[in-house]
N, C-alpha and C positions, 0 to 999 in steps of 0.2 A: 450596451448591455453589460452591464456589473458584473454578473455570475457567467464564465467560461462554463461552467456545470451546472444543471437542475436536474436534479430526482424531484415528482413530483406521484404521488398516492402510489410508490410503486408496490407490488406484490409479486414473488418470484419461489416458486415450488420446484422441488425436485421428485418429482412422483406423485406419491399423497403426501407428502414433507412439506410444508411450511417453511422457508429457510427467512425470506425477509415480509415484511408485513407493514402497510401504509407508512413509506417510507417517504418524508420529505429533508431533502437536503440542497442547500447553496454553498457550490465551491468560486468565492470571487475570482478576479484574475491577479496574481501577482500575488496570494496568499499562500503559506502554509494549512492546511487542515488535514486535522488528524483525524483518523478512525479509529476508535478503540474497542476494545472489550474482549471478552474470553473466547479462549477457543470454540469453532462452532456457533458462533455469533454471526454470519454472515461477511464478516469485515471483504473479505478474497473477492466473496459472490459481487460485491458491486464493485470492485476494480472491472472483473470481467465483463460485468453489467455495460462499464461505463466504453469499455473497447470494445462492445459487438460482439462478443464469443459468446453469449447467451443472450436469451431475448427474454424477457417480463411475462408474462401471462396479464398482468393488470398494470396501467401506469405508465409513464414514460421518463428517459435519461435521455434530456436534450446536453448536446454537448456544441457549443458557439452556435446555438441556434436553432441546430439539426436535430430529428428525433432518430438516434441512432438505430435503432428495431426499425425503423422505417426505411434506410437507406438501401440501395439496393447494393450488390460487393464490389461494383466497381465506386463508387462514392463512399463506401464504407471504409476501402482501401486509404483514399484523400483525405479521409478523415483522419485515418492512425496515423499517418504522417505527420499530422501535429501531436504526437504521443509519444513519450518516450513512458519506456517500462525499465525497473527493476524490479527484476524478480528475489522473489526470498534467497536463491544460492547464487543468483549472479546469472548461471546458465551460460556460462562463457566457452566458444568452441574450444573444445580440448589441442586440439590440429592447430590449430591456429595461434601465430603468434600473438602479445598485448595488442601490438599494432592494428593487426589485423581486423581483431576482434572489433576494436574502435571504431575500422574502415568499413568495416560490413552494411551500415547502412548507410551511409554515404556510396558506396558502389551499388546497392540498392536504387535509391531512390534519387538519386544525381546524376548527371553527365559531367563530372566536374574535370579539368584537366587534373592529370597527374601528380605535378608540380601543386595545385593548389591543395590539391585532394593531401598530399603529405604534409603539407604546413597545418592545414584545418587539423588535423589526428593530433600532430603533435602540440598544437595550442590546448586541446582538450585534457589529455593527456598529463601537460603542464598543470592544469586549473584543479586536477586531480595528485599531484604532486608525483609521476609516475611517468615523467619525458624518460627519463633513463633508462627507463624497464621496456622501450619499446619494442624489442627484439627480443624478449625472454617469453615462453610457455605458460601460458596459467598453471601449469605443473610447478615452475619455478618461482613462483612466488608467496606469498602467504594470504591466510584467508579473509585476511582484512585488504589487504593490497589488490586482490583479484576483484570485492567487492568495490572498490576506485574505478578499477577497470570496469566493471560492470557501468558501474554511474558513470565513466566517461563516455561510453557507449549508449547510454539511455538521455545523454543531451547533445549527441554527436549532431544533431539535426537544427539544434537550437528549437523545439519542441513547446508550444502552449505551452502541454499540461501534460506532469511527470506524477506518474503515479510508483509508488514504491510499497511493495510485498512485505512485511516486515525487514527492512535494510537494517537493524541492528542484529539479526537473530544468529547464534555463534560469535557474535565478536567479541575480543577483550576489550576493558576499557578504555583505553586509549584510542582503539580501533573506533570504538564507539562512537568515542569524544569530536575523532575526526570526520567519522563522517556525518553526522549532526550537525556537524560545521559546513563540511559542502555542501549537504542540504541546503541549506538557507542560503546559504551564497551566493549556489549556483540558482536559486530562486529568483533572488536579486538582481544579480548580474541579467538575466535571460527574459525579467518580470513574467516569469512562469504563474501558474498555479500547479501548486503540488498538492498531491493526495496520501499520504501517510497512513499505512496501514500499518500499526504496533501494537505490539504490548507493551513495550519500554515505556514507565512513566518519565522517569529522569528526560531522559535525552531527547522524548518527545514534546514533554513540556517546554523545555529550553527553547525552540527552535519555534513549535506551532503558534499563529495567530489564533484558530479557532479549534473546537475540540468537539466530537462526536462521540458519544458514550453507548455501544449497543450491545443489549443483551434477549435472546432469545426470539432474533430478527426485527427486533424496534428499539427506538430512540427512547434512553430511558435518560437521559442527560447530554444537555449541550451548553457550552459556553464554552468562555476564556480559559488558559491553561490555568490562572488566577483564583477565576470562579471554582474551579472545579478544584481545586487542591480545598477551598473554604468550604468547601458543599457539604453540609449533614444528611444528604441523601444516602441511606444507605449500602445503594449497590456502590455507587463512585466514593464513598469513604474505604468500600472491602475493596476494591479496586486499586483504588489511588494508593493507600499502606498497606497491601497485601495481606491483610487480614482473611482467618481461615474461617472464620464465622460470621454467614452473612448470609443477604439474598441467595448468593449463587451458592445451590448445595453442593457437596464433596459426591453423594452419588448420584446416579441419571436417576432420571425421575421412573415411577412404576411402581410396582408390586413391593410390600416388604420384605425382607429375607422369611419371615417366617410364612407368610403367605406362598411365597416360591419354592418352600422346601417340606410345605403341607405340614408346616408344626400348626400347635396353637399357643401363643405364646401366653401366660397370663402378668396381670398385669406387674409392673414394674421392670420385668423381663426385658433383656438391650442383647438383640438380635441385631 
């Protein structure tokens, strides 16, 4: 089986809200694929999709086979064991030392002795350039350092398939730099498939095999990071160069100002 991940016709409401809508997607295995698009684009909704913390109304998120929404919780559990997550701030126990934090799911979901159990943290740890820090606080460190920690934590298992919440969002550029770089390495290293969920074009391009473009809960562009920097389509051009004038309007969509404030405007009037 090629794709580690298939979305297949999915459709996923939050009330009477619409958030994603006939959504077909393949994440192979041992690939980078990104998710993109603007805030309120569903990108989050199918991380969560793809772990079982929400279920579809229409469609299915098979993940190595399995149709997730179907699983019952103790198979579901087996399931996230091959999943590593970074979330958007890390979410690193404050109480808990670097080390620890790494250890957490290895004391989780292992019996491993002791002695092995401390070499495995600290090779991870190493791979994340952070052996040194293993006895310091996430208070003690900085906010790109802690997000290492996070990522040594989210492949502490050696995991499939790593999905990542926006991993550049706060960081300086260097920060950036470097973890764009253990992305894909640690991809390499683990033949993972990863899920990248950004807005970062730069650091995201760099790194991705394939590229998912979504706006207003559908696929409005897919290809190469390549493709997608050449595309005249115009949401992925206001996108790709941050252009303020484009598809995606500047207000939510609705009622004019003048319509909501009972004027009547005539014409040429800029309410």
């Amino acid at each position: 089986m090629p794709n580690l991940v298939e979305i297949r016709d999915l459709q996923f409401s939050y009330g009477g809200r619409t958030i994603l809508s006939g959504l077909n997607m393949d994440f192979p295995r041992g690939k980078v694929i990104a998710v993109m698009g603007g805030s309120g684009s569903g990108k989050t909704t199918i991380l969560r999709l793809i772990g079982g913390q929400i279920t579809p109304q229409l469609g299915h998120v098979a993940v190595d086979g399995q149709t997730v929404h179907e699983l019952n919780t103790d198979a579901l559990y087996v399931l996230r064991r091959k999943m590593g997550m970074l979330f958007q701030h890390g979410a690193l126990f404050t109480d808990l030392s670097v080390f620890e934090n790494v250890a957490f799911p290895l004391r989780e979901h292992s019996n491993l002795p002791e002695a092995m159990l401390h070499d495995l943290v600290l090779m991870k740890l190493n791979a994340v350039g952070l052996r040194n820090a293993a006895k310091l606080k996430p208070s003690e460190i900085s906010g790109g350092m802690a997000r290492r920690v996070a990522l040594a934590r989210a492949v502490a298992l050696d995991p499939q398939l790593i999905m990542y919440d926006e991993p550049f969002a706060g960081l300086d550029p260097i920060s950036m730099g470097v973890t764009a770089t253990l992305i894909r390495n640690l991809n390499n290293a683990l033949g993972s498939t990863s899920i990248l969920v950004s807005h970062d074009v730069h650091e995201t391009f760099v790194i991705a095999d394939y590229v998912y473009f979504l706006s207003q809960g559908k696929i409005v562009a897919q290809g190469t990071p390549k493709e997608m920097l050449e595309s005249t389509d115009p949401y992925v051009k206001q996108f790709v160069h941050a252009e303020h004038d484009g598809p995606v309007p500047f207000h939510y969509p609705g009622k004019s100002l003048a319509d909501d404030m009972g004027l009547h405007a005539l014409p040429g009037d800029k309410l």
